[in-house]
Every structure is written in C-alpha cells, then in structure tokens.
C-alpha positions in Angstrom: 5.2 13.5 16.2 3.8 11.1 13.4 5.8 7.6 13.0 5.9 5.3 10.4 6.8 1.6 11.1 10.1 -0.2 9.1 9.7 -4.1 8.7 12.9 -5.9 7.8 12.6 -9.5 6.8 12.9 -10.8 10.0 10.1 -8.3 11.1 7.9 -9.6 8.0 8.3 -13.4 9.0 7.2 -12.3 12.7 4.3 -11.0 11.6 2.9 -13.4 9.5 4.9 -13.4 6.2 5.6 -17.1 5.7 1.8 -17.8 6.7 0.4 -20.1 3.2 -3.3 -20.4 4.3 -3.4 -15.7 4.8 -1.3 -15.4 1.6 -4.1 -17.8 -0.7 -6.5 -16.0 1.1 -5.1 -12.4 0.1 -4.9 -13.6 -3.5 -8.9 -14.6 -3.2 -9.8 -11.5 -1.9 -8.2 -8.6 -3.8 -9.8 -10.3 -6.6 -12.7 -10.1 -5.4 -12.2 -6.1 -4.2 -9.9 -6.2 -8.4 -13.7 -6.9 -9.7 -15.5 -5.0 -7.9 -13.8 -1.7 -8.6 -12.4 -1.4 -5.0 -8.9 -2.4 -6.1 -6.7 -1.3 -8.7 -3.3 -0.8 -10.4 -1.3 0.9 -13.2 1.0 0.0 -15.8 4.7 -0.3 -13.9 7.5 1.5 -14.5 10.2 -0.2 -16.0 14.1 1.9 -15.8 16.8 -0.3 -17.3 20.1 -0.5 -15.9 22.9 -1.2 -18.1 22.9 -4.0 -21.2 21.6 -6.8 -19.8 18.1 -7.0 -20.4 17.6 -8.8 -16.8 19.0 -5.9 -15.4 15.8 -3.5 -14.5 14.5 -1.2 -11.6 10.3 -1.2 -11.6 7.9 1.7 -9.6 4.8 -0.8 -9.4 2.0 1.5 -8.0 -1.9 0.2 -6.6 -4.4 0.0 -4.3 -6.5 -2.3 -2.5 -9.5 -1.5 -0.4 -11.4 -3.3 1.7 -9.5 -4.4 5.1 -6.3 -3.7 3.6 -7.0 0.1 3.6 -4.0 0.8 1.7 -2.4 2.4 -1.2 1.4 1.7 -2.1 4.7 1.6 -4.4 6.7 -1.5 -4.5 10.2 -0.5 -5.9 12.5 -3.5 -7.0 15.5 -3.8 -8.8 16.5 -7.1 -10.7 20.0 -8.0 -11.3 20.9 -10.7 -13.5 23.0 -12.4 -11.0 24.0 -11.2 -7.1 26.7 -9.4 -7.1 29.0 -9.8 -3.8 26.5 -10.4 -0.5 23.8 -9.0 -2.3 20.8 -10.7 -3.3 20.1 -10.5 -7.2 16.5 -8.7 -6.0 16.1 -6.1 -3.6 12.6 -4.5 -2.9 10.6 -2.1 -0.6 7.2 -1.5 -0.4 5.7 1.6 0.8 2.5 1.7 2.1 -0.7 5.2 2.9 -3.6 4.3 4.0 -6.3 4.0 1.2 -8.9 6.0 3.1 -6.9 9.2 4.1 -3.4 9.2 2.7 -1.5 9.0 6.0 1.7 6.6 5.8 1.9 3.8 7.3 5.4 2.0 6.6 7.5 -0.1 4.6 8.7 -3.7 4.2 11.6 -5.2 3.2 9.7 -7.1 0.2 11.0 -9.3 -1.6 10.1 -12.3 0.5 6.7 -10.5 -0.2 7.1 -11.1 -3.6 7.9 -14.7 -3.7 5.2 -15.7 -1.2 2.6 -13.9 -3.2 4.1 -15.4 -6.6 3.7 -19.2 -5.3 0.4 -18.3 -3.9 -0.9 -17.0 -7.1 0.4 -20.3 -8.6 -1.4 -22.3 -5.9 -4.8 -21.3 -6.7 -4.2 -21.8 -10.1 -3.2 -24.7 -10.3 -6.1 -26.1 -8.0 -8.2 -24.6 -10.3 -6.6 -25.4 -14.0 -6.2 -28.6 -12.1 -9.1 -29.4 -9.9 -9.3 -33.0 -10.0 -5.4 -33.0 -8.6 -1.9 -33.4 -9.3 0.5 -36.1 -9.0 3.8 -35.1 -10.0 5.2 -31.8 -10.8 8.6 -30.7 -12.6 10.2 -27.7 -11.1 12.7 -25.7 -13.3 15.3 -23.3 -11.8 16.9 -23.4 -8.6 17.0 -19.7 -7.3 14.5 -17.8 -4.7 11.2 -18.2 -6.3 11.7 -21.8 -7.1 12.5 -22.3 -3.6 9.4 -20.9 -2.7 7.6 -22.7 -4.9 9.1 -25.7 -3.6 7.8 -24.7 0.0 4.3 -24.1 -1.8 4.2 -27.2 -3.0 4.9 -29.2 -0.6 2.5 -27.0 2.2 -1.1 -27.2 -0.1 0.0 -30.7 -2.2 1.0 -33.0 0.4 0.1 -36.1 -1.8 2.4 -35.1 -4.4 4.4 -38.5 -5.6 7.4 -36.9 -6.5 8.8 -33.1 -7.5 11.2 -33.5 -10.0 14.0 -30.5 -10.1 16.4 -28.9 -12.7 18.7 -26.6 -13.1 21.0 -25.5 -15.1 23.8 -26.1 -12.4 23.6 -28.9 -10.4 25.5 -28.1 -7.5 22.3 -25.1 -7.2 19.8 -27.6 -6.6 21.7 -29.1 -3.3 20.0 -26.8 -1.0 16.8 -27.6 -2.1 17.2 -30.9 -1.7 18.5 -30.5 1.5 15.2 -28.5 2.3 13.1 -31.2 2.1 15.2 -33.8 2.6 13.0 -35.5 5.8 9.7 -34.6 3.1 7.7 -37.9 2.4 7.2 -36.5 -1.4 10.2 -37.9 -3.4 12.2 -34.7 -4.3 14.5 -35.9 -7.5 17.0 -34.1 -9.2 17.4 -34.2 -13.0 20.6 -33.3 -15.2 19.1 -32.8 -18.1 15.0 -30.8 -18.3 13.5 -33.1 -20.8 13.7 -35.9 -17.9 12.7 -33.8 -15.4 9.1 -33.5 -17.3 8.9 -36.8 -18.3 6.1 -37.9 -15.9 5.2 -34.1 -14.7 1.3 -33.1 -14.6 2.5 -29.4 -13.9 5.5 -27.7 -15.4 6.7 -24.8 -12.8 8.9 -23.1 -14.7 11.1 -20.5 -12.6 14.6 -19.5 -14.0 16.1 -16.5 -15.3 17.1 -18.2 -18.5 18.0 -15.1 -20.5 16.8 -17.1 -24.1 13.7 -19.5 -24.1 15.0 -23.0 -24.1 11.5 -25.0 -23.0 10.4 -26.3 -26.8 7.0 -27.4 -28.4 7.8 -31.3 -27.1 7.0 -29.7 -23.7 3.4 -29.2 -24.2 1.6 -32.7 -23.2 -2.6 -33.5 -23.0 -3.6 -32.5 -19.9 -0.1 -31.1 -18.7 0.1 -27.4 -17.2 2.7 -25.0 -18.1 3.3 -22.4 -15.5 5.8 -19.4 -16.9 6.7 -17.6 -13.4 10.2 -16.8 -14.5 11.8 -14.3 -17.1 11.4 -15.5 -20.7 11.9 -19.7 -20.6 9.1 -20.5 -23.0 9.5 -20.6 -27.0 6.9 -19.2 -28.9 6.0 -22.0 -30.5 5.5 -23.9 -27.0 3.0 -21.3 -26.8 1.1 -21.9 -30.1 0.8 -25.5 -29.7 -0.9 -25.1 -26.3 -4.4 -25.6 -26.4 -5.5 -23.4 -23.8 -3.4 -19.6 -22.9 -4.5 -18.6 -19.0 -2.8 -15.8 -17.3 -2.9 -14.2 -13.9 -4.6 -10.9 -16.1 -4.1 -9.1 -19.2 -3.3 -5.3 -19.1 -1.2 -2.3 -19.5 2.0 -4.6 -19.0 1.5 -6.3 -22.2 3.3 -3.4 -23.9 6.1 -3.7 -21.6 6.7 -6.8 -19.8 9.8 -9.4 -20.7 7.9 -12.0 -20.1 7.5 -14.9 -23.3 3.8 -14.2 -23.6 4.3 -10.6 -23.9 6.9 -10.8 -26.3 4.9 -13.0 -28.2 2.1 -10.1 -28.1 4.6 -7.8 -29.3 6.0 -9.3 -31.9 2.2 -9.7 -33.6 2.0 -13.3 -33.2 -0.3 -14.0 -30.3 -3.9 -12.3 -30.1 -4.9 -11.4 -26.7 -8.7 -12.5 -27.6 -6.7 -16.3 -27.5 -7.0 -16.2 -23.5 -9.2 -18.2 -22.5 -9.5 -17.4 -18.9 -7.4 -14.8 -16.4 -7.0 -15.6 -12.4 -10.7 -13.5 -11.7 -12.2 -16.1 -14.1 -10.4 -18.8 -12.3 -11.0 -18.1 -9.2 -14.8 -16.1 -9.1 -15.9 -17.0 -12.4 -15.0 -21.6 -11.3 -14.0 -21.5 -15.2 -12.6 -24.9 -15.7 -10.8 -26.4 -18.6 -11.3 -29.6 -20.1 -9.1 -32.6 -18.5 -7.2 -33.5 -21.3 -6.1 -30.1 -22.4 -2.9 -29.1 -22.7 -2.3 -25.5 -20.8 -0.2 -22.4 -20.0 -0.2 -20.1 -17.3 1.6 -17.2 -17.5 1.9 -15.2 -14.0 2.7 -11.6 -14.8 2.7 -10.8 -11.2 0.6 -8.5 -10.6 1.2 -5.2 -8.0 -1.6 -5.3 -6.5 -1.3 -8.6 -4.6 2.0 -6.8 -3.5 0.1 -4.3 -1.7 -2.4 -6.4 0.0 0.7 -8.3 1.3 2.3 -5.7 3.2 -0.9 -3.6 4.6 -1.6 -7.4 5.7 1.9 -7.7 7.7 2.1 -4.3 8.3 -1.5 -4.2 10.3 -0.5 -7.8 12.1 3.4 -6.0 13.1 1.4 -3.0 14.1 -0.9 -5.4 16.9 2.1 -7.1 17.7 4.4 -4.0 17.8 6.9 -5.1 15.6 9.5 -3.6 13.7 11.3 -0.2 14.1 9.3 3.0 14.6 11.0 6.4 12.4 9.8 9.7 12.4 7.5 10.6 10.1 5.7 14.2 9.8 
C-alpha cells in the first residue's frame, strides 16, 4: 500500500520549519532554479467568500526542481478576523514529486507561509540595504508581524531599536513580551507617524482594510516594505523614487495588494520597476543610498513549495508525522 505523510505544525517545527538560515537559503535557491527555467508557477486562484474583500480562499499551484523534486497546491483561506478558536488563516500544502507524479504529503502551512514571507523580506532588505540598518518600524501586530519580529531580531542583531504599532495597543503586548530579555530596544508607539520617525526600514504588516500610510512616509534613503493587505496610498507610491517587488506577473490582474491596485486602476506602469527579488538577489542590483524605496512582496507560491518538499524530505529522514493511505 502507498502512504502519504501528514505534517501538522508541530510536525513542521520538528522538522526544521522555524530554521532562518534553510528558509534564506530556499529563497536563494528557487531563484536560481525560477531563472533557469527549472521552477515555475501560475497565476493563483482567487474564490471570494462573502462581502468582505479580506475574506478570500486561493489554489496557488507550482513547481520547483532541483533538490526539492516537487510539484504542489497551497490552498489558504483568509478571514478578516478569527472567528471563535480559529485562526484568521488556515492553509495546506500538497506536495508530488516533480520527477514522477507520486504524492508525497501535506503540511499544515501557514507557519510555512509566514517563515517564507519574512525570509523573502530578509534578503531584501540586505540587499536594498547593503550597507545596514539601524532602526526599523514595524506596523501591525498579527502573525506575520510576529514573524517578522523573530526575523528581525535572528539576521539583524545590531538593530538599535524596533519600533511597533498597531492599531490596538493591548495587540502589541505579546510581542513585547516576546522579546522582552532581547538587547534591541523593542518600543511601542500609539500613534504610526512616531513609530517611523527614526525608522531606516518601514515593515509594513496589517490587514488594514483602507490604505492609511501617506506620502510623508516616504523618506531619503528609507525602505518601504508592503507585506500586508493594501496599507500603502497611492500616492506613497508615486513619490517613491525607486518601486522593487519580489516579481511581476500574472497576479497583477488579480492581487489586492496597493501596487496592484495601483496597476489596475492605470496609474502605475509596470516598466517603473526598477528591480524584482532575481535582480536583487542574482543580478547584486543595488540602489543608490539615499533613495527613497518600496518593496512590495506579492508572495510568491513557489517559495511555498520549496518550503514544504524541504520539511517534508527532513520529516521523512526523521520519520515524522502521521503516515495515511494513499493508493
């Protein structure tokens, strides 16, 4: 009998899911296997659920080559807000081998997700940002920003201070408490403009159903990093002097984030990007230091992938997980 193996989150963090240094270098190498032809992806599929724009399910199919051997489907849905115990996003991803179709398993992904989010902003901002950061301003207070917070403080351990906000207080608490024996000083802000004050990066990751981060955000050498659902005005984006994204595809027609809609509604050109993560990160494109910039992470599937055929292959040495009947 053929067997699949299941990988909770639990499972996941056993084998390997929390590691920084494997996620960075996943990010680096489907890149390299994205240029080369060996990895690929497709527009997502996007089914809404109900009135809120926030509220979404998304089929994100690809495939990486290389090691990772694998082709897959990460199915998420987003709520707006959790609803009872449950978290506001749930997500699975399924995972054949590349090479000859045969299933492999699944795992419990949204952990996934956020690890391979952060890591994605990691190596950009070492290299929109290669001569170092000393302060950064963290917006939002959910999941991903505590991830980010994590990623932070694991590859920038010189930081001076992270400066937080949110749009509740009280939501900021447990980050604080996170990192509360940290030796960067981790400061809370009740209102966002003084949270950027003194902020070389902007890490902006909220599900702020309206854009509320304005033009007087965008500073000379400061970098604005959209990870979030649509926090960034328009005009934020115009008066930045330099539009980087993790890539531009498909998504463009589809996507909530502020970029897209910008793209959408006729008033951004995508010939204004002036680099995209396999630029960044093959090409050693570099902007000038006193630039202003903006990042805008899409998120892109495929890192998804090479994730969990990652964790899945390391569960699979370690025998972790639950084993279910297959074929």
């Amino acid at each position: 009998m053929s067997t699949i193996r299941h990988l909770s989150r639990q499972d996941a963090i056993e084998a390997g899911a929390l590691d920084w240094v494997a996620a960075v270098e996943d990010i680096h190498a489907t890149i390299r296997l994205l240029r080369s032809g060996e990895a690929g992806m497709v527009a997502e599929s996007v089914m809404p659920l109900g009135a809120d724009p926030r509220n979404k399910a998304y089929g994100l199919p690809a495939f990486v080559g290389g090691a990772y051997d694998a082709a897959g489907l990460k199915w998420t849905v987003h709520r707006a807000e959790p609803i009872g115990d449950l978290p506001s996003i749930s997500s699975t991803t399924i995972i054949n081998r590349l090479s000859d179709g045969a299933p492999v398993g699944s795992v419990e992904s949204a952990l996934l997700t956020r690890m391979r989010t952060a890591a994605v902003s990691a190596a950009a901002i070492k290299a929109l940002k290669p001569d170092g950061i000393r302060t950064v301003a963290l917006l939002g207070a959910g999941a991903h920003a505590q991830t980010h917070l994590d990623m932070l403080l694991a590859f920038f351990p010189g930081l001076e201070a992270i400066h937080l906000w949110n749009r509740t207080r009280a939501n900021l608490d447990p980050l604080i408490e996170q990192v509360r024996h940290a030796s960067t000083h981790v400061r809370p802000h009740a209102d966002w403009h003084e949270a950027l004050a003194d902020a070389d990066v902007v890490i902006c990751c909220t599900s702020a159903p309206q854009p509320f981060l304005d033009r007087s955000a965008v500073r000379p050498g400061r970098l604005i990093m959209q990870v979030g659902f649509h926090e960034v005005m328009f005009e934020t984006i115009t008066a930045t002097d330099l539009v980087t994204v993790d890539l531009w595809g498909d998504f463009a027609e589809k996507s909530a984030k502020s970029l897209f809609q910008m793209y959408r509604a006729g008033q951004f050109s995508p010939e204004r990007v002036a680099a995209d993560l396999p630029s960044l990160l093959l090409d050693g494109w570099q902007p000038p230091a006193d630039a202003s910039l903006y990042f805008s992470s899409f998120g892109l599937n495929v890192f998804d992938i090479a994730f969990a055929a990652r964790v899945l292959a390391r569960a699979n040495d370690l025998n972790i997980g639950t084993l279910l009947p297959s074929i």
